[in-house]
C-alpha positions as CSV (number, residue, x, y, z in Angstrom):
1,X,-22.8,-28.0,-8.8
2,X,-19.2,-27.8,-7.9
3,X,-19.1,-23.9,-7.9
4,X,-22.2,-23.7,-6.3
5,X,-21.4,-24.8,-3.5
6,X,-18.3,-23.4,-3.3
7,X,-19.8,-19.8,-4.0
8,X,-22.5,-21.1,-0.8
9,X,-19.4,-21.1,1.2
10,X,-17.8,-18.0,0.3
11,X,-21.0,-16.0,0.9
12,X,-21.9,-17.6,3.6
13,X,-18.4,-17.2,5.3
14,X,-18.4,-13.5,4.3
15,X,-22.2,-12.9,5.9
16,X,-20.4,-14.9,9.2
17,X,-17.1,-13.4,9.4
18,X,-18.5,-9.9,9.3
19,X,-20.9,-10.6,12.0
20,X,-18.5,-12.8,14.7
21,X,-15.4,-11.0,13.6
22,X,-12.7,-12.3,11.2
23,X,-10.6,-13.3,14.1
24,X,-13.3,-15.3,15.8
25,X,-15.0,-16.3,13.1
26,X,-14.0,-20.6,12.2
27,X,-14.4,-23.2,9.3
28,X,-16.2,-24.8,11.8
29,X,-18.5,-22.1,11.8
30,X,-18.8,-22.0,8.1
31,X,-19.2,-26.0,8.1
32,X,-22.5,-25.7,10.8
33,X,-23.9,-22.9,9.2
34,X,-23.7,-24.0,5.5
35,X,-24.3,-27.5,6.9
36,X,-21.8,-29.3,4.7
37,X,-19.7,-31.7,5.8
38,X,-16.0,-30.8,7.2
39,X,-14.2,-33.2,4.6
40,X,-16.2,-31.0,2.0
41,X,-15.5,-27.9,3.3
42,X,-11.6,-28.8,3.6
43,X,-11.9,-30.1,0.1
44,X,-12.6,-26.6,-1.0
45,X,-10.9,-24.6,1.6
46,X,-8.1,-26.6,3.1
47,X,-7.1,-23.5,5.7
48,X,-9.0,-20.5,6.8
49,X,-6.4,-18.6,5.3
50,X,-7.0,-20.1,2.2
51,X,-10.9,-19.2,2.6
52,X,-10.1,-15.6,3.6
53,X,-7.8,-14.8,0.5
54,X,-10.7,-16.3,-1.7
55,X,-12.7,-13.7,0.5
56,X,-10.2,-11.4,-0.5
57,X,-10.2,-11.8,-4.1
58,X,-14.0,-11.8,-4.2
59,X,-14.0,-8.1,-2.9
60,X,-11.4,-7.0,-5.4
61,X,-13.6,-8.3,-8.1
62,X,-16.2,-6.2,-6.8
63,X,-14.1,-3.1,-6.3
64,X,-13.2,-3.4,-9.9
65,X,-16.3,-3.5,-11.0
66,X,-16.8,0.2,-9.4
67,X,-13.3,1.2,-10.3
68,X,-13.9,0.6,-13.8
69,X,-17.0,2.6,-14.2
70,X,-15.3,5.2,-12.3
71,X,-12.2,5.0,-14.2
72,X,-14.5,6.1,-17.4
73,X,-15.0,9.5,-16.1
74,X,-12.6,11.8,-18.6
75,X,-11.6,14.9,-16.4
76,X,-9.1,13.9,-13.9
77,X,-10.0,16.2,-11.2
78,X,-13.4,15.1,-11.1
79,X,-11.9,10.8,-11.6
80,X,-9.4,11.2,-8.5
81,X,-12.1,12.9,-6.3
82,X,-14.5,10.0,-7.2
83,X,-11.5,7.6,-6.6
84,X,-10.7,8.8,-3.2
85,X,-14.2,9.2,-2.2
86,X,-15.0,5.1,-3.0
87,X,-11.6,3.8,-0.9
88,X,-13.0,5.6,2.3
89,X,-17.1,4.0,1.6
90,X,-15.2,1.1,0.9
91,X,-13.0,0.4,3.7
92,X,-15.5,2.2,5.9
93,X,-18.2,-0.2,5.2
94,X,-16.2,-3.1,6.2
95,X,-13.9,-2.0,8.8
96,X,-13.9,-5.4,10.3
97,X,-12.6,-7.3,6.8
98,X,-9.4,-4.4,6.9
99,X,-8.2,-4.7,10.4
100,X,-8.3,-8.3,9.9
101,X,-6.5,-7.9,6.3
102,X,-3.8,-5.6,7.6
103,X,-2.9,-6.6,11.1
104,X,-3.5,-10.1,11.7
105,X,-4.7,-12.3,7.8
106,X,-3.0,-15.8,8.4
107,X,-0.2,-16.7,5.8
108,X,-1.0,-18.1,2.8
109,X,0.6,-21.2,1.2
110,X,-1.1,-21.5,-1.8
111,X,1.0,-19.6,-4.0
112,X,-1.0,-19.6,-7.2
113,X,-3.9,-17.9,-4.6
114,X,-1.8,-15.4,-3.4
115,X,-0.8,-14.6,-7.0
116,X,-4.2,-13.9,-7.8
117,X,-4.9,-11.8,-5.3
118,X,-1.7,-9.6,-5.9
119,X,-2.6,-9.0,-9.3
120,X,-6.0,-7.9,-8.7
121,X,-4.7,-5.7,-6.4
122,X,-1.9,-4.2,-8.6
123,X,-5.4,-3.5,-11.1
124,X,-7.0,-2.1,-8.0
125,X,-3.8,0.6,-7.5
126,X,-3.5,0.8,-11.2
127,X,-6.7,3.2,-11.2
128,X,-5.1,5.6,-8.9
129,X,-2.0,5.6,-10.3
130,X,-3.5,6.5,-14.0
131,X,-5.7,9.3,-12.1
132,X,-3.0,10.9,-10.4
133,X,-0.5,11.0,-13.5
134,X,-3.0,12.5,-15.3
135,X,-4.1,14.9,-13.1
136,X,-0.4,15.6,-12.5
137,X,-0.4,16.2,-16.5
138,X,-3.2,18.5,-16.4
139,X,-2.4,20.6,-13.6
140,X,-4.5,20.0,-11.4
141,X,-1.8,18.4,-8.8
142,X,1.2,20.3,-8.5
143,X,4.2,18.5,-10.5
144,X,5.0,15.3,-8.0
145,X,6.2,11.7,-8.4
146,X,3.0,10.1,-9.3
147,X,4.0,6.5,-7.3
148,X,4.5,8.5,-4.3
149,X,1.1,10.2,-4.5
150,X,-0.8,7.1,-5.6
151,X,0.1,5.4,-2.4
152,X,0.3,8.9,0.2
153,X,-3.3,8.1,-1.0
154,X,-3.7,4.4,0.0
155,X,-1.8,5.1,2.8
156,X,-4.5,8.0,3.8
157,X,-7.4,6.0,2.8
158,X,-6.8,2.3,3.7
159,X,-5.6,3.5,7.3
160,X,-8.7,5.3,8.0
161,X,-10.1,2.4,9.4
162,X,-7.4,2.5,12.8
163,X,-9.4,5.5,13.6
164,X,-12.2,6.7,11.9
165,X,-15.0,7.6,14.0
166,X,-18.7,8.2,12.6
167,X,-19.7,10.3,15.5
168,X,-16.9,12.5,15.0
169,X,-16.8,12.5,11.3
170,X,-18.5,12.0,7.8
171,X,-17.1,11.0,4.8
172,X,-17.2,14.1,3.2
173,X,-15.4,15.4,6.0
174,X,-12.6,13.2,5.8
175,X,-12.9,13.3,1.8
176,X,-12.3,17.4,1.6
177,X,-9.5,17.3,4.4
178,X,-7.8,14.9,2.1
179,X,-8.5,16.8,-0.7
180,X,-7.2,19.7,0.6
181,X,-3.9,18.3,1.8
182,X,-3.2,17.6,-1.8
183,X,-3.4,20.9,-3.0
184,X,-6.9,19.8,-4.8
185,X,-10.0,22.3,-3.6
186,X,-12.9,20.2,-2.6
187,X,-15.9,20.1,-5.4
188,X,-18.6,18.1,-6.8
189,X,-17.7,14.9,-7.6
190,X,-21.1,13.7,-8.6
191,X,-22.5,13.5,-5.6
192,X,-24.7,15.9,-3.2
193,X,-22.1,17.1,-0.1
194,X,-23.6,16.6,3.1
195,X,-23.3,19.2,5.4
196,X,-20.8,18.8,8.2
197,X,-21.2,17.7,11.7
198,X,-21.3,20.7,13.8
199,X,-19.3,19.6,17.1
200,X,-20.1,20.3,20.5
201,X,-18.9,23.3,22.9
202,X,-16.5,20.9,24.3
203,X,-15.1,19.8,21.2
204,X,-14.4,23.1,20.1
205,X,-12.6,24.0,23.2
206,X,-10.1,20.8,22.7
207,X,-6.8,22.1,21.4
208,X,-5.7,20.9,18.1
209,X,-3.0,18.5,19.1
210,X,-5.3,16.7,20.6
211,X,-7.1,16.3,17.8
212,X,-4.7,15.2,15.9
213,X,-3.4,12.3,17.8
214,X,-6.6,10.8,18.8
């Protein structure tokens, strides 16, 4: 019963925060919507920091999940394309829950919490790590240090949502940029391209500085 209700709250402070805003979003919120009592909720949750690293490690579990099936995919090339394509859907989806993450999550007391969540987050990075080595080993990435191209990669990907645009772009757009810039030529990765977005006679004319720093 326990663990019921504290899943109740998680979910339902997921569903909330994503629609008000991580920033606006409030335990009090959670408490009216949920309608359990505060001393309940605090029992649980004694911070919203403490609620939104639980948050946190709830959304690792489910990246793993997809990292893991991913991670069973035996050619390298074809694994790191699949690998990059899922960290753009994912911090795409939820561009709220990253802006939040990155640039203002509360501090965390709860050190056992914050422990969790760091090693589900080294597993997270692991994946890419393992891809990039072994594409590294097979040729298919020119002969760099493998940490530094792991996280060139999160640092590509998890920063996408500062200023990706879906009017401007598509995923596959973004995905076959980045795929270029690492020397890999964009390909099937088990998924159908889409075709891209053909820009207007005004964005054609815009230099490409101004592009770039948008």
């Amino acid at each position: 019963m326990a663990d019921d209700t504290k899943d109740r709250l998680v979910f339902t402070a997921l569903q909330l925060f994503s629609e008000k805003g991580y920033a606006e979003g409030s335990l009090d919120d959670v408490a009216r919507v949920t309608n359990i009592s505060k001393p309940t909720l605090y029992y649980y949750f004694p911070s919203k920091a403490h609620l939104f690293y639980q948050l946190s490690c709830l959304k690792s579990d489910e990246a793993l999940v997809q990292l893991t099936e991913i991670g069973k995919e035996k050619d390298p090339l074809v694994r790191l394309r699949k690998l990059i394509r899922f960290q753009l859907e994912n911090v795409t989806r939820d561009v709220k829950f990253y802006r939040y993450f990155f640039d203002h999550r509360p501090p965390l007391k709860n050190k056992s919490l914050k422990a969790e969540l760091r090693g589900k987050l080294s597993q997270y990075s692991q994946f890419f790590y393992d891809a990039v080595s072994e594409a590294i080993a097979a040729k298919v990435l020119p002969p760099i240090d493998p940490f530094v191209a792991a996280h060139a990669i999160f640092g590509a990907t998890f920063w996408i949502y500062k200023w990706y645009d879906p009017k401007r772009f598509n995923i596959d757009d973004v995905l076959n940029q980045l795929l270029t810039m690492i020397s890999i030529q964009p390909g099937n990765d088990g998924r159908a391209a889409k075709k891209p977005r053909r820009e207007t006679k005004s964005k054609k004319s815009g230099s490409s500085k101004s592009r770039a720093t948008t």
